[in-house]
C-alpha positions as CSV (number, residue, x, y, z in Angstrom):
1,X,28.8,-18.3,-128.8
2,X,29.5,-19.2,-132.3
3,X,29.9,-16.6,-134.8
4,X,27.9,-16.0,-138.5
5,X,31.1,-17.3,-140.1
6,X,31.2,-20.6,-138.1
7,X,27.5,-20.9,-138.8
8,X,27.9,-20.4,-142.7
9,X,31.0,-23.0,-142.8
10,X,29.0,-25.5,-140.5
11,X,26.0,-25.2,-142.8
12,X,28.1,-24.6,-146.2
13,X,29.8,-28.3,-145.0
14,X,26.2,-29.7,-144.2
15,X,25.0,-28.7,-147.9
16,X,28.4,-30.4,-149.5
17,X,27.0,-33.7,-148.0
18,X,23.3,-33.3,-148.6
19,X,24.9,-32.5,-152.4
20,X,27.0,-36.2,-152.1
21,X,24.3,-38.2,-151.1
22,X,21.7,-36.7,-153.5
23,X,24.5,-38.0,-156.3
24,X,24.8,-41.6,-155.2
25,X,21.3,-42.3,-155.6
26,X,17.0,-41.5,-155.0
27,X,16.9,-41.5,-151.4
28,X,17.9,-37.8,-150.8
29,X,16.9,-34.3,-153.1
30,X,19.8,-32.1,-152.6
31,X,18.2,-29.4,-150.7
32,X,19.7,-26.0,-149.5
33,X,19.1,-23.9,-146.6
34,X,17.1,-20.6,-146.6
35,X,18.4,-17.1,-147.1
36,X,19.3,-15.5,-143.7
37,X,16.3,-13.9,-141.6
38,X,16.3,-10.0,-141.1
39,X,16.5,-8.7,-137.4
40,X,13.0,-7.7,-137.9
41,X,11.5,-11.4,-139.0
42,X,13.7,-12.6,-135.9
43,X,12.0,-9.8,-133.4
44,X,8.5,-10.7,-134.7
45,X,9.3,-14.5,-133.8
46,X,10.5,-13.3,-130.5
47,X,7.5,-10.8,-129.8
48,X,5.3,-14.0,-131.0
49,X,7.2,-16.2,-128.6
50,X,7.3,-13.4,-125.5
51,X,10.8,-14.4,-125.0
52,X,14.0,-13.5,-126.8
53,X,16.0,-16.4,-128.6
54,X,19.1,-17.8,-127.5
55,X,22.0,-15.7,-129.1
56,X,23.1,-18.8,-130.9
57,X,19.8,-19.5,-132.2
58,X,19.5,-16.1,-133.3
59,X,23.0,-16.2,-135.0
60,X,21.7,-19.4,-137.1
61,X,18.7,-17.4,-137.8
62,X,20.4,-14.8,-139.6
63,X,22.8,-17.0,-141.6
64,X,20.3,-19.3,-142.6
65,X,16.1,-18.8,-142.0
66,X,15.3,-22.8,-141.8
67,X,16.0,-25.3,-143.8
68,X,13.6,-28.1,-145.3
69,X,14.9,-31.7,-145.5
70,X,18.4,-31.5,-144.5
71,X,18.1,-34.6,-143.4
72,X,15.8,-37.5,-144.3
73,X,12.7,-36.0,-142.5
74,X,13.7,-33.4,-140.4
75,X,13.3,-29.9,-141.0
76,X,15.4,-26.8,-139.3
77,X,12.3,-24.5,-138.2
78,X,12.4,-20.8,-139.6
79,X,11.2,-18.0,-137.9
80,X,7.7,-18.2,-139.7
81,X,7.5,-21.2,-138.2
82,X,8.3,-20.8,-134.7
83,X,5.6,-20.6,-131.9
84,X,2.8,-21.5,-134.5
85,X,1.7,-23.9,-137.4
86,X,1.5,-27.9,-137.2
87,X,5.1,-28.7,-136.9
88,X,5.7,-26.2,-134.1
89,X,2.2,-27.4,-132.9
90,X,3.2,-31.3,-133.1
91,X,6.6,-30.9,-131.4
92,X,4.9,-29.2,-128.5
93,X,2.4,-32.0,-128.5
94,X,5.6,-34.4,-128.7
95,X,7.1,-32.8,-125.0
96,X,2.9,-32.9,-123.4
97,X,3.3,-36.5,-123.6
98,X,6.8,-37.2,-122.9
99,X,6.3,-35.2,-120.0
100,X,2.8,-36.9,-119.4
101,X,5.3,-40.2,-119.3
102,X,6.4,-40.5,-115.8
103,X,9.9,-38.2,-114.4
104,X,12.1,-39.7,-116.9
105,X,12.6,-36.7,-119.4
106,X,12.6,-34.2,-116.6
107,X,15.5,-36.4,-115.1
108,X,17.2,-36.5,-118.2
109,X,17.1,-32.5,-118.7
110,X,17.6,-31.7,-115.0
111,X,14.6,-29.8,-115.0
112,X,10.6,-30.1,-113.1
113,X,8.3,-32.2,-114.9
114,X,6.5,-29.8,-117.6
115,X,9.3,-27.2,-117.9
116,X,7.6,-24.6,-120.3
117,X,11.3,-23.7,-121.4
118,X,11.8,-25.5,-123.8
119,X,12.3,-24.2,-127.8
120,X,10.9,-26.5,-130.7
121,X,14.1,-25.9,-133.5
122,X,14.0,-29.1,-135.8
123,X,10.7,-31.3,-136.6
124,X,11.0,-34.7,-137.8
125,X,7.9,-35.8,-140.1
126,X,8.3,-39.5,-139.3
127,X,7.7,-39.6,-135.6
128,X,9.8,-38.0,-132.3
129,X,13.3,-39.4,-132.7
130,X,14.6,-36.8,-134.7
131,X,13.1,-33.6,-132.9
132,X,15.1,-31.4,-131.6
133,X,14.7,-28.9,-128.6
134,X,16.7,-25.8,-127.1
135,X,16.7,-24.5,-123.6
136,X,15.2,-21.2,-123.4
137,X,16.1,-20.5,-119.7
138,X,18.8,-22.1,-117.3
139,X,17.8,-25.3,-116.1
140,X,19.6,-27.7,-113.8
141,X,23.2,-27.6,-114.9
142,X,22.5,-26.3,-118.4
143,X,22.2,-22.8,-119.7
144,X,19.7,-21.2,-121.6
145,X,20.5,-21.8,-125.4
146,X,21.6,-25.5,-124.7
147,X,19.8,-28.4,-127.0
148,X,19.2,-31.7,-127.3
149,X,17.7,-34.2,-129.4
150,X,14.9,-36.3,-128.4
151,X,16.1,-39.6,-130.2
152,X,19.3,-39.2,-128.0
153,X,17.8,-40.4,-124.6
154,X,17.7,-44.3,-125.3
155,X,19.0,-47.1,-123.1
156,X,22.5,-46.4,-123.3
157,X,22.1,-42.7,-122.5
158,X,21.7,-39.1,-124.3
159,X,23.6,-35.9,-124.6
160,X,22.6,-32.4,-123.8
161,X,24.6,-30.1,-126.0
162,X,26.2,-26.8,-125.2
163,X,24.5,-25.1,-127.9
164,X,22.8,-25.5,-131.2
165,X,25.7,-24.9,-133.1
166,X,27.6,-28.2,-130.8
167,X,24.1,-29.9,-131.3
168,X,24.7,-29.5,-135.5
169,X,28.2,-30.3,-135.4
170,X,27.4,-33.6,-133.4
171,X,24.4,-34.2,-136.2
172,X,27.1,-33.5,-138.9
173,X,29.6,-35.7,-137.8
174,X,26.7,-38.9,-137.6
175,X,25.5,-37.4,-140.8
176,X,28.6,-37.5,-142.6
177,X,29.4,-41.3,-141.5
178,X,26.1,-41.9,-143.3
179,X,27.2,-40.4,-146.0
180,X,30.5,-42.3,-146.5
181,X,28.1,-45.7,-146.5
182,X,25.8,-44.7,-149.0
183,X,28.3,-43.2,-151.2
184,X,29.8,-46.6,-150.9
185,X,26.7,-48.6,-152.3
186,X,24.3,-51.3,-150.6
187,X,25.6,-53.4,-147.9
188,X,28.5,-51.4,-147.3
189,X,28.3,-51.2,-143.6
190,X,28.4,-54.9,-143.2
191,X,31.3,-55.3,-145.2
192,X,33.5,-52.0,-144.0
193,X,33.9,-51.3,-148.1
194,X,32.3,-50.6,-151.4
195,X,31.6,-54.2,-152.5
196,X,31.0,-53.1,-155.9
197,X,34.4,-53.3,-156.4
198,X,35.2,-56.8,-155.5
199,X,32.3,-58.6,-154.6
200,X,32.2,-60.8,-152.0
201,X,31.5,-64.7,-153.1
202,X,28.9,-67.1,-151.7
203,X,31.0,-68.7,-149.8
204,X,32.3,-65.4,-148.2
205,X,28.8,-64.1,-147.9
206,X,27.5,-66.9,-145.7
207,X,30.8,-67.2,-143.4
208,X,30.1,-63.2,-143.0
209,X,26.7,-64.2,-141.8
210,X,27.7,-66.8,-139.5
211,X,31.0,-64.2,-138.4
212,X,28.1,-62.1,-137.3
213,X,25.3,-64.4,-135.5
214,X,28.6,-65.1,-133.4
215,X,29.0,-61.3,-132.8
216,X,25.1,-61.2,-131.8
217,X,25.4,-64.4,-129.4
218,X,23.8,-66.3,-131.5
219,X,25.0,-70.0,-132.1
220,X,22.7,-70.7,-135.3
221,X,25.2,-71.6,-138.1
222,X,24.2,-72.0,-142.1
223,X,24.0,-75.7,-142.6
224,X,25.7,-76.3,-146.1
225,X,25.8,-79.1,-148.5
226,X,28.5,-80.0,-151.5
227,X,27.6,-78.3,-154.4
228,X,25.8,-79.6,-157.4
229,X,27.7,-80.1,-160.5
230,X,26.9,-78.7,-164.1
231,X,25.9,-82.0,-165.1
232,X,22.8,-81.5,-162.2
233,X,22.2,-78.0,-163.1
234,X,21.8,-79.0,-166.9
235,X,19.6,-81.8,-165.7
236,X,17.2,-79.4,-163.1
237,X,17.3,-77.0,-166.4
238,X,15.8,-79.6,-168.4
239,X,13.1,-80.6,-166.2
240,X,12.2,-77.2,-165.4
241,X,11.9,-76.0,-169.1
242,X,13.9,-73.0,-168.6
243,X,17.5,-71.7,-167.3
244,X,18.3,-70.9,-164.1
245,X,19.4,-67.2,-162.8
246,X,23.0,-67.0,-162.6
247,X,22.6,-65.6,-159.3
248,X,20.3,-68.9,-158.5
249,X,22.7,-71.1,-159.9
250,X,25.5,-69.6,-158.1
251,X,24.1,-70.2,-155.2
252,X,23.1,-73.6,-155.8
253,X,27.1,-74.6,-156.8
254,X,28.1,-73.4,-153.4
255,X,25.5,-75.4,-151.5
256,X,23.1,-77.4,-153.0
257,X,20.2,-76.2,-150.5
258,X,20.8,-74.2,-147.3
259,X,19.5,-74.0,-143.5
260,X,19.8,-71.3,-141.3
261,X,17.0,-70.9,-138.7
262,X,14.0,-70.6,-139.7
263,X,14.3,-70.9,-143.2
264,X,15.2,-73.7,-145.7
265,X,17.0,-72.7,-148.9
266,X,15.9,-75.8,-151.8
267,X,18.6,-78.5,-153.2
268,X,18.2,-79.1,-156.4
269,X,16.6,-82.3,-155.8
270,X,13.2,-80.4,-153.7
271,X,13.4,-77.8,-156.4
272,X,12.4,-80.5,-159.1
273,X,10.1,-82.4,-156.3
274,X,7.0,-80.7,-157.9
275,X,4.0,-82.4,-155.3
276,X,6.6,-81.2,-152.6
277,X,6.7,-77.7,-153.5
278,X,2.9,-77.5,-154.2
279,X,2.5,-79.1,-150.9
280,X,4.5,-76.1,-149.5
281,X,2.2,-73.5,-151.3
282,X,-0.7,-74.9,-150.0
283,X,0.4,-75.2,-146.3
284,X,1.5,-71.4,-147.1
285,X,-1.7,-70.6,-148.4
286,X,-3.7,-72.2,-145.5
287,X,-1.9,-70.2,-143.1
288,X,-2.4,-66.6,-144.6
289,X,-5.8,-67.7,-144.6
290,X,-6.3,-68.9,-141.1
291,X,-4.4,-65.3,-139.8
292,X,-6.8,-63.1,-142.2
293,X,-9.8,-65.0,-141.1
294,X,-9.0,-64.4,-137.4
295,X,-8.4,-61.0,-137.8
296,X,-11.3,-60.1,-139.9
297,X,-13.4,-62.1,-137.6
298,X,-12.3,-60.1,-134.9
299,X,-13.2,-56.7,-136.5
300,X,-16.3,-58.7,-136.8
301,X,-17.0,-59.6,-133.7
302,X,-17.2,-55.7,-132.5
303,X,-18.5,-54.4,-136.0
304,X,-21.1,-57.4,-136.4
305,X,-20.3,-57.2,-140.1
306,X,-20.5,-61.3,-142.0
307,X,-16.8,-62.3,-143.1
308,X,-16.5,-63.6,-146.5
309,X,-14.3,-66.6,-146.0
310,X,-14.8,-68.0,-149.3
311,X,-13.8,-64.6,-150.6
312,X,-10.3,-64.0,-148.8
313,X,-9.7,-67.9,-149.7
314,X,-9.9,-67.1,-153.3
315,X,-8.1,-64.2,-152.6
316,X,-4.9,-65.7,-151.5
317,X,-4.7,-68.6,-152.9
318,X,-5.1,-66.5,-156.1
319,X,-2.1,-64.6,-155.1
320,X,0.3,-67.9,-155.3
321,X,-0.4,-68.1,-159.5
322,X,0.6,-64.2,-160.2
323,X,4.3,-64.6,-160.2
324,X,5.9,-67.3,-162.7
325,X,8.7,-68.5,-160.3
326,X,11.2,-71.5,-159.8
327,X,11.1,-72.7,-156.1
328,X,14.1,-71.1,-154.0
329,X,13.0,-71.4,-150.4
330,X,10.7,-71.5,-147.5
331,X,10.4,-70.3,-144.0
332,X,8.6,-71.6,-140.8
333,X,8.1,-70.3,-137.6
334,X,5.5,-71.2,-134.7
335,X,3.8,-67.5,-132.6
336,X,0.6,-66.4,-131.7
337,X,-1.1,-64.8,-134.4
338,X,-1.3,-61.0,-135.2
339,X,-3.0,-59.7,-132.4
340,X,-4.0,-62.7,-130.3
341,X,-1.4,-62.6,-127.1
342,X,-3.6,-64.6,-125.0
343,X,-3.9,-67.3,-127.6
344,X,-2.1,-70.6,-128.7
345,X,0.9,-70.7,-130.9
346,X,0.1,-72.0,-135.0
347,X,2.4,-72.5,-137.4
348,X,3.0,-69.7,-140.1
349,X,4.8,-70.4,-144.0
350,X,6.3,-68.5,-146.3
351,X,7.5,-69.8,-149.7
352,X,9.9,-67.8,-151.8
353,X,10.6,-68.1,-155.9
354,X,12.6,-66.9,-158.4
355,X,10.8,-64.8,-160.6
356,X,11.6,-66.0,-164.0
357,X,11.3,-63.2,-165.8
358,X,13.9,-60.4,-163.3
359,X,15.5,-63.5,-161.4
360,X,14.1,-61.4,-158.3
361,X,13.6,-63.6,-155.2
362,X,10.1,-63.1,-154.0
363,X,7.7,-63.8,-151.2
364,X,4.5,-65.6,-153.5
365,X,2.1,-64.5,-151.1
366,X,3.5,-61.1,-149.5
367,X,5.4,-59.7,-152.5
368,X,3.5,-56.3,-153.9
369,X,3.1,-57.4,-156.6
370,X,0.6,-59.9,-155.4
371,X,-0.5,-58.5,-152.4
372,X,-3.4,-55.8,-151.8
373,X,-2.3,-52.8,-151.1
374,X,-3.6,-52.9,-147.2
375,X,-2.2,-55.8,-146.4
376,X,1.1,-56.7,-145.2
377,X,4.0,-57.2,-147.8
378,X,7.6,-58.1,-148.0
379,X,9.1,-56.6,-151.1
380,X,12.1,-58.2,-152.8
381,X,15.8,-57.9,-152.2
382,X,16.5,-58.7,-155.5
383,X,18.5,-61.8,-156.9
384,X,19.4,-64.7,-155.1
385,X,22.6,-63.2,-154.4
386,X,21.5,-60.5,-152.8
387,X,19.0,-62.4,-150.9
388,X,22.2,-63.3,-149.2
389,X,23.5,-60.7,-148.5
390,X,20.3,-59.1,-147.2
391,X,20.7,-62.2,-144.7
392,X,24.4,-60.8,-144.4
393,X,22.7,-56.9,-143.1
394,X,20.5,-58.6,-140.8
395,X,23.5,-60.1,-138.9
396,X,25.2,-57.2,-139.3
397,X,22.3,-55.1,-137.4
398,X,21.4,-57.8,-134.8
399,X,25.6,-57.9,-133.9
400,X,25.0,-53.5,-133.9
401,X,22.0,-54.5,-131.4
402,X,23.9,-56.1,-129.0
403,X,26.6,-53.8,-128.5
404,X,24.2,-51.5,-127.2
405,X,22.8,-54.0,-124.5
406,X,24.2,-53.1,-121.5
407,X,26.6,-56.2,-120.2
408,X,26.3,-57.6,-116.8
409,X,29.2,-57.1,-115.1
């Protein structure tokens, strides 16, 4: 069993990276953990329970009495908080179901199906993943006092922990690694370094993304093209009215227009093509429209409530002159609509623009700035630049995917 002093060191350590990550940016608030519980909040947790605690949960206890956000979402459970209120209350909801789910967690924990054993000690508040359980009695070939977290069982396997204290180490260790990346700035995982410090090209950002379909089997390559000159680029400028991003124009004098699946990055040429472009919009437009006006009239169907299709025609079509943007791209792709598996396959759009006034590359009809708030919406990656490499972490996670996928041998 670990001892208080391991416990305050594991935690102390735990609080030094909660502290670095709060630093490097907004996504974490640089919480603490609680004061230690006295034996007598432990006992009336325990007499609450009708069981007493694993010693090493009890050990925690008293070195630190639960800790909120420690992590993005999940919550170390105090003693006020264990066998009542709507965490504890949600968690044991979580196991009713997985249990509910067929033998699979009961296999997994060595235990009979709907094992009452089993100690709620970290909540997650976005979903199950990140829940985390102890044994309270002996069960298959663990002891009472081992732990597990939920998220662990997925298709490549789970661990079952000796302890909480091995469970937080483990969780330390990951947490850590997460650290290191975000300390290191956006899209440092897919380049192994802090690209803030020598960025990566064009050029280098679309071999990485080709480097990485490879890595995820894919054999889609970006299609390139020579680049324009600064004699074109002056020449689009002046028939557009208005300079180009550097980011855009960057892009444009590495490849003048791009493919890469299912999306079409303009030439210079299609960017001045103004009938082309509006073309695009509309074809854009009418699609949005033909998905909202099958899903309305579906609600409809069971609510018997009139659709206003003039209404959500307005609507989005509206939503295409709210952002004053130079074309940059579109994408195509051909599935069922939202909803409808039993039906046929239509043709979806997307067009994408430079917003002149931020250079941000947005979707014209999904961006939030444009769309209502209950609708779907793609926010922007920002510039053109990092439009690309937001194509680059894409790769990067699809090539993470597939190393997971079991291989047939």
């Amino acid at each position: 069993m670990s001892s208080p002093e391991q416990w305050r060191e594991l935690l102390a350590a735990y609080t030094a990276e909660v502290a670095r990550v709060a630093q490097a940016g907004d996504l974490f608030d640089a919480t603490t953990p609680n004061a230690g519980a006295t034996e007598e909040q432990i006992r009336e947790a325990e007499t609450r329970l009708g069981y007493r605690l694993p010693d090493d949960h009890r050990t925690m206890l008293s070195v630190a009495n639960g800790w909120d956000d420690y992590d993005i979402g999940e919550s170390i459970l105090g003693t006020d908080e264990l066998g009542q209120g709507p965490r504890w209350e949600a968690m044991c909801e979580t196991l009713a179901i997985f249990f509910g789910e067929g033998d699979w967690l009961a296999e997994k924990l060595g235990v009979e199906k709907n094992w009452p054993h089993l100690l709620p000690v970290i909540a997650y508040d976005n979903g199950w993943t990140g829940e985390c359980f102890l044994y309270t009695a002996d069960g298959g070939e663990h002891r009472a006092g081992a732990a597990f977290e939920l998220g662990d069982f997925d298709v490549i396997g789970g661990g079952i922990h000796s302890d909480f204290y091995d469970l937080m180490s483990a969780k330390l260790t990951k947490f850590r690694e997460f650290v290191d990346w975000e300390v290191k700035g956006d899209h440092a995982r897919t380049w192994g370094r802090d690209i803030r410090v020598n960025p990566p090209t064009v050029t280098q950002i679309l071999d990485k993304v080709d480097e990485l379909s490879a890595e995820a089997g894919s054999d889609a390559r970006i299609g390139r093209r020579p680049g324009v000159t600064d004699a074109e680029l002056a020449e689009l400028e002046k028939v557009l009215g208005t300079e180009l991003h550097v980011a855009h124009r960057a892009v444009l004098q590495t490849s003048n227009g791009l493919d890469h699946v299912n999306i079409h990055i303009l030439s210079a040429d299609e960017i001045a093509d103004v009938d082309s472009w509006e073309q695009l919009r509309h074809s854009a437009a009418d699609s949005e429209i033909d998905s909202q006006l099958w899903i309305k009239s579906s609600v409809a169907a069971s609510t018997g409530e009139s659709v206003d299709e003039d209404a959500i025609r307005d609507e989005i079509t509206g939503r295409l002159a709210k952002i004053p943007a130079i074309p940059f791209a579109h994408r195509q792709i051909v599935a069922q609509r939202a909803g409808d598996i039993t039906g046929p396959s239509v043709p979806r759009y997307w067009v994408y623009g430079v917003d002149r006034r931020d250079g941000a590359v947005r979707s014209l009809l999904d961006d939030p700035l444009v769309t209502p708030l209950s609708g779907a919406y793609e926010p922007s990656r920002g510039d053109a630049r990092e439009y690309l490499l937001a194509f680059a972490d894409d790769a990067y996670w699809r090539a993470e995917a597939m190393k997971n996928i079991p291989r047939a041998q």
